[in-house]
N, C-alpha and C positions, 0 to 999 in steps of 0.2 A: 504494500500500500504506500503511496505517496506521502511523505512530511509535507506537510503544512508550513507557510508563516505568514505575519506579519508583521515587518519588522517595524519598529516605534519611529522612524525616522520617515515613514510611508505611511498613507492613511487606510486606517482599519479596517479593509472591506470585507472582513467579520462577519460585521454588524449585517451585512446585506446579502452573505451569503456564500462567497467567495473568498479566495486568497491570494495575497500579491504576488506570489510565489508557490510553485512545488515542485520538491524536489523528487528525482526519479529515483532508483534504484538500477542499474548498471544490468539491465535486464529486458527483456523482447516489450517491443512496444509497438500496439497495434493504432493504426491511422484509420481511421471510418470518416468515409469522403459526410463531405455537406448532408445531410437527413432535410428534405424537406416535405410538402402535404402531397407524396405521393404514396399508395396503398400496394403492394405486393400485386392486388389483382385488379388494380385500377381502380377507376371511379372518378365520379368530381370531386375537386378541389375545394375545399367548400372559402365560401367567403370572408366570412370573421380569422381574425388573428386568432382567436379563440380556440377557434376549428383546427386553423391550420398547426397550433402549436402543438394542441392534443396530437394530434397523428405525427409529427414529426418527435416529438417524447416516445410515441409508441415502436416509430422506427431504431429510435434511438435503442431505448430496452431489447428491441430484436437482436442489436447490434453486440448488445452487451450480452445477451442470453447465449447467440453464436459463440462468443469469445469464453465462454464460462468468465466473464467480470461482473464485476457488480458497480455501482455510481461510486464507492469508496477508490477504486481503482481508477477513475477520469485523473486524469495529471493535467490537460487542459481541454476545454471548449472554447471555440468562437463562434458567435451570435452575431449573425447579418442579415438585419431588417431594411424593408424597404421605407417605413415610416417609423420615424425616431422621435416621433411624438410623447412626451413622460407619460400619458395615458394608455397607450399603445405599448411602450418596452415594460411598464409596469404588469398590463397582464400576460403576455409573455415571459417576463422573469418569475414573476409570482406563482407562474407552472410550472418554473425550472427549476425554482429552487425546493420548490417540493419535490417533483422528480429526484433530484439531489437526496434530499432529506438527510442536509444536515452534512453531506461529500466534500462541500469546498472547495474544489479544484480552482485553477488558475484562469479566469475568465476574462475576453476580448468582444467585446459589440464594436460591432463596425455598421453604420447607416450606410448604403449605398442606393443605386439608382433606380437597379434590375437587379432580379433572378433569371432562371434558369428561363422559365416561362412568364409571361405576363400576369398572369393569376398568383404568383407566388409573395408571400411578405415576407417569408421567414425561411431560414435555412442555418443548419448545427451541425458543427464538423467536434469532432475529439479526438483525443490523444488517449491511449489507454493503456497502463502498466499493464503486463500479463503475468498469471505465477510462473514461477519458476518449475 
């Protein structure tokens, strides 16, 4: 599992879920491309941020189930929305950090312009320690 920090000289994003920092262990580390509101067996994309966060948490989990890890093992995420509105990365974070429950990993939001496809807000890539 990843060490944790935050060190006192860096602000404490702790409190919000995340760490400024985590450290690996010298051991297999799996890359899971961007997860975004697509379903295995298709379908619509549905429209809310809402929607689309659920399914990409869900692919996310898939991803983590594949690997036998767990949210303790994320060492990093980055979060790339299409609208960076505090209303909008609130209820997207507010699902992730449940998803987490409490993981920590080293977290990047990046706003950009476009996804993949035009329908898309959101899109979650991770770093993931594997056991040994």
């Amino acid at each position: 599992m990843p060490e944790r920090m935050n060190p006192p000289s860096m602000p404490n994003t702790g409190k919000v879920g995340y760490s400024q920092i985590s450290i690996a262990d010298a051991s297999r580390l799996a890359f899971v491309s961007g997860q975004v509101a697509w379903r295995a067996e298709g379908g619509a994309v549905p429209e809310s941020i809402e929607g689309q966060t659920d399914i990409v948490i869900e692919n996310l989990q898939g991803a983590l189930n594949a690997l036998a890890a767990a949210t303790r093992d994320i060492v990093q995420m980055r979060l790339y929305m299409t609208d960076v509105q505090t209303d909008v990365q609130a209820v997207a974070m507010g699902k992730l950090m449940a998803f987490l429950d409490g993981a920590q990993p080293s977290l990047t939001g990046i706003g950009v312009a476009a996804l993949a496809t035009p329908e898309l807000l959101i899109e979650v890539e991770m770093v993931v320690q594997l056991a040994t």
